[in-house]
C-alpha positions in Angstrom: -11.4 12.8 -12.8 -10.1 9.8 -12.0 -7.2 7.6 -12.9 -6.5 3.6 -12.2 -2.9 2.9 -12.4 -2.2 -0.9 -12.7 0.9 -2.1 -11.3 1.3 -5.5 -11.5 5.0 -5.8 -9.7 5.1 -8.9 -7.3 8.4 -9.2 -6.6 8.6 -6.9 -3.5 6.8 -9.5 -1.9 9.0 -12.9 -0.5 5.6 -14.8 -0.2 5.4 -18.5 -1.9 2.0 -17.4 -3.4 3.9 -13.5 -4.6 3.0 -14.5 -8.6 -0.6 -14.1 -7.4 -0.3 -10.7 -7.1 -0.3 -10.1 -11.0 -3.9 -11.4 -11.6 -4.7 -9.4 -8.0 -3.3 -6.0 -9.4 -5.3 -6.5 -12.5 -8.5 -7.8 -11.1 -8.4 -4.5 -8.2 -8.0 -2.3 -11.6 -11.0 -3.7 -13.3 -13.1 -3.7 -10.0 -12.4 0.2 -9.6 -14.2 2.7 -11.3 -12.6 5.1 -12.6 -12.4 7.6 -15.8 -9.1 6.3 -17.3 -7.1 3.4 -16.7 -3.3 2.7 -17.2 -1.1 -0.1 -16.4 2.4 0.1 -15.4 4.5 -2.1 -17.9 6.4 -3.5 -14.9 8.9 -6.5 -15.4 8.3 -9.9 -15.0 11.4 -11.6 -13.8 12.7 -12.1 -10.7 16.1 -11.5 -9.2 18.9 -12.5 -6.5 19.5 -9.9 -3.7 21.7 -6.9 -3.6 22.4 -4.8 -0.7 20.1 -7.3 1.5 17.0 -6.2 -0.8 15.6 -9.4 -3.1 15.3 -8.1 -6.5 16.6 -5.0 -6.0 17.1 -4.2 -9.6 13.9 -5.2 -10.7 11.9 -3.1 -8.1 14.3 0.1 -9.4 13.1 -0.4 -12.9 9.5 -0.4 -12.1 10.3 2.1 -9.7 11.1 4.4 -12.9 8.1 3.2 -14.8 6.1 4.1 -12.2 7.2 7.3 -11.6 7.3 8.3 -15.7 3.7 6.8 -15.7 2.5 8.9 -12.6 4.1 11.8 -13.9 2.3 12.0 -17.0 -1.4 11.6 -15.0 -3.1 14.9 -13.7 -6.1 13.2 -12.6 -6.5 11.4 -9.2 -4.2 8.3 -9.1 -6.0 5.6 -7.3 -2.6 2.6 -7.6 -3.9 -0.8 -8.0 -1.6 -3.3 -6.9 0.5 -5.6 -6.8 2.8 -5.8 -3.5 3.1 -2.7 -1.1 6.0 -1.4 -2.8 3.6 -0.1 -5.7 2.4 2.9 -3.5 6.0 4.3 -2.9 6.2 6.6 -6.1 2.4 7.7 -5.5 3.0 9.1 -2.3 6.3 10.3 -2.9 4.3 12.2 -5.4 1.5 13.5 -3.2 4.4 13.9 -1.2 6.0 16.7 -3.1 2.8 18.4 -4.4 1.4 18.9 -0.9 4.3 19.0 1.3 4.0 19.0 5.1 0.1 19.0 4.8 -0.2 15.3 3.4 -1.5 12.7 5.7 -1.2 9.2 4.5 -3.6 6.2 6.8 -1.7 3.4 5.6 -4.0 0.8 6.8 -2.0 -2.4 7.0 -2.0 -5.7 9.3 0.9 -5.0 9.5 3.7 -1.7 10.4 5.8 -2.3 6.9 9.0 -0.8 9.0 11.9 -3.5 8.6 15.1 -2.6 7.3 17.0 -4.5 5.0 19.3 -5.2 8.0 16.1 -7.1 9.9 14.4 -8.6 7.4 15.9 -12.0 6.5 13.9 -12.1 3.5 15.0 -9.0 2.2 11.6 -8.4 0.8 10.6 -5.1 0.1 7.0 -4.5 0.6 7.9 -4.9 4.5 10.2 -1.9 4.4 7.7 0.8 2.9 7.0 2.9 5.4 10.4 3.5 6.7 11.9 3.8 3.6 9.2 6.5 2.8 10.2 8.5 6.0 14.1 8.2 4.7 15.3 5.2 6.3 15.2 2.0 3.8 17.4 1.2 1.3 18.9 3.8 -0.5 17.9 3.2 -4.0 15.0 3.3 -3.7 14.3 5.9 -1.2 12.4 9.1 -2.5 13.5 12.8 -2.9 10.5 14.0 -0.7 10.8 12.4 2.4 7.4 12.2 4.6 7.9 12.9 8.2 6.9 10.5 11.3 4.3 13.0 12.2 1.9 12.4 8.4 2.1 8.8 8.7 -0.8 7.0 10.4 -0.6 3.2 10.7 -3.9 1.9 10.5 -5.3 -1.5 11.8 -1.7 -3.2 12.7 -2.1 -6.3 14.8 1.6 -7.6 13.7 5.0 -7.1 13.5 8.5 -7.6 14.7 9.4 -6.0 18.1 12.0 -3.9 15.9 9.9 -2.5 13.9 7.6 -1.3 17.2 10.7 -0.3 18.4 11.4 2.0 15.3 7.6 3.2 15.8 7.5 4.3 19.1 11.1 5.7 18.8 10.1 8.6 15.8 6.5 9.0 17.3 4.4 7.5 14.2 1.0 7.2 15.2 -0.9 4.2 15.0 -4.4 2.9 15.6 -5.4 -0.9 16.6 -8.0 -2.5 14.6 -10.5 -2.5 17.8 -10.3 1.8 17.6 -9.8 2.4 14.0 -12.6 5.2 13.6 -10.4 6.9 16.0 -7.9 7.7 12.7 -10.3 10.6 11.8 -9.3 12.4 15.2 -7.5 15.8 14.5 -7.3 14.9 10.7 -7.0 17.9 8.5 -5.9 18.5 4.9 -5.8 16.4 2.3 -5.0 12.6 2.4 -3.3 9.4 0.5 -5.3 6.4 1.6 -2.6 3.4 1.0 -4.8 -0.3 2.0 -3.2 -3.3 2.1 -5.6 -6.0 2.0 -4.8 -8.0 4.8 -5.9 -5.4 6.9 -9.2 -7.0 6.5 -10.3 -10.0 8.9 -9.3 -13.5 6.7 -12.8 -14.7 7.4 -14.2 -12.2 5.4 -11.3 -11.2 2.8 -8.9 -14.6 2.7 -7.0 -13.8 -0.7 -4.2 -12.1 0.4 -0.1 -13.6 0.8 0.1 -12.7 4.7 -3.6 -13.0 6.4 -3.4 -12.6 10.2 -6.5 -13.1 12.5 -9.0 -10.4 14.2 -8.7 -8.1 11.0 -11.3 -5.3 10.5 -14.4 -6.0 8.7 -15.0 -4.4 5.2 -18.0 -3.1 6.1 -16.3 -1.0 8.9 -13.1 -0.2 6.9 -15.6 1.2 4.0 -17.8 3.3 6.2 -14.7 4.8 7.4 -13.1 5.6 3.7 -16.5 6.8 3.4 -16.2 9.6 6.2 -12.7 10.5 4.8 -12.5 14.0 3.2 -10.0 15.5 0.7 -8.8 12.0 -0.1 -6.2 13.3 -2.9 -4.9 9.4 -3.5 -5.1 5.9 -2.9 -3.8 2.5 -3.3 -5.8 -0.9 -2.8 -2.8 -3.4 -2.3 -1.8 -7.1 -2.1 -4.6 -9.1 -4.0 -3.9 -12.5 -4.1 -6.3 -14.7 -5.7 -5.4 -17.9 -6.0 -7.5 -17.8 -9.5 -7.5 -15.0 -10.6 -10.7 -13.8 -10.1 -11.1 -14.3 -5.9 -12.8 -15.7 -3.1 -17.0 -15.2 -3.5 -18.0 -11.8 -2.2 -14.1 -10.3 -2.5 -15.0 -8.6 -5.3 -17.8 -6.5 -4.0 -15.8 -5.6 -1.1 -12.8 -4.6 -3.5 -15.8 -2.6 -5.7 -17.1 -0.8 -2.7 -13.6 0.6 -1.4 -12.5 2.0 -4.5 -16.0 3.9 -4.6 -15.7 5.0 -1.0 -12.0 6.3 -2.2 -13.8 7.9 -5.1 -16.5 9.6 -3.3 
């Protein structure tokens, strides 16, 4: 069994276009199949930043929601979203139901490793990863902490030199768009799948907040979902149509990842 869980937050995001995320989270949840769908009732307003983080008390409220929703869902939880910052109670919880043995390929143009202290913005969804590993902002940082060595960064082509820094300083493993098959080396036990749109070459997939150039097809992104096994969770991030509805062609390619995940 399967469960979509719609989380329409945008404010983790410091993009001009962020608002676009709402209609993106929704659209993603209608595009995946699934058994059961429920959606996060997530606020709408903004906020000023605290502790360097912008909207800091918003993202801790639908921090709780998410984590009373997820808690109440047995099924697997593919997260629809919405700005990066969605995925962090859904693999806190895969997190702390499979321990050391959880893998998550976070497949991201981009590493997602600033700290409140070197992002300017102070926007959230850049700070996932290392807040997931114990090192963002407090608040918001999980019980369960993953370790360096489960995390996989997937298809990264950007970044600021910190964040590489931080990277190559705790050892986290990551794979360059031109060797991406190369994730399934050595991968055992079961796996959270966290895919953040812009991963995707713009040519082919333009309606996300952050596009950078010489991103991975979605042909080869899906075959490779496809070969995954034990794929225990997901999340299909960063949507951005400027619609509502998408570029022609995005919604096949958003309708053939979410059945890869479910596969």
């Amino acid at each position: 069994m399967t469960t979509v869980l719609c989380i329409p937050q945008w404010q983790g995001s410091a993009s001009r276009n962020a608002s676009r995320l709402v209609a993106g989270a929704r659209r993603t949840a209608e595009l995946v199949e699934a058994d059961a769908m429920v959606t996060v009732p997530v606020l709408d307003a903004g906020g000023g930043k605290e502790a360097g983080i912008r909207a800091l008390g918003v993202l801790l409220e639908n921090l709780r929601l998410t984590r009373e929703a997820v808690a109440g869902i047995d099924d697997v939880v593919i997260t629809a979203g919405g700005d990066c910052g969605v995925d962090l109670a859904p693999i806190a919880a895969a997190g702390a139901r499979h321990g050391q043995a959880l893998t998550v390929l976070w497949f991201d143009a981009h590493p997602d490793c600033y700290t409140a202290q070197t992002l300017p913005s102070g926007a959230f969804h850049g700070m996932v990863v290392r807040t997931l590993l114990g090192d963002g902002p407090v608040p918001l940082t999980p019980e369960r902490l993953l370790a360096p060595g489960q995390v996989v960064l997937a298809g990264v082509r950007a970044g600021d030199a910190t964040e590489h820094e931080y990277i190559v300083k705790t050892g986290i493993r990551t794979v360059r768009a031109g060797d991406l098959e190369s994730v399934l080396d050595g991968l055992t036990g079961p796996v959270y799948v966290h895919i953040d749109l812009d991963v995707l070459d713009p040519a082919e997939f333009g309606s996300v907040c952050y596009p950078e150039p010489d991103g991975v097809s979605s042909q080869r992104l899906i075959d490779l979902v496809s070969r995954l096994d034990n794929v225990i969770g997901a999340g299909v991030t960063e949507h951005a149509p400027d619609d509502g509805a998408g570029r022609a062609g995005e919604a096949e390619v958003i309708r053939r990842l979410g059945a890869a995940l479910r596969r």
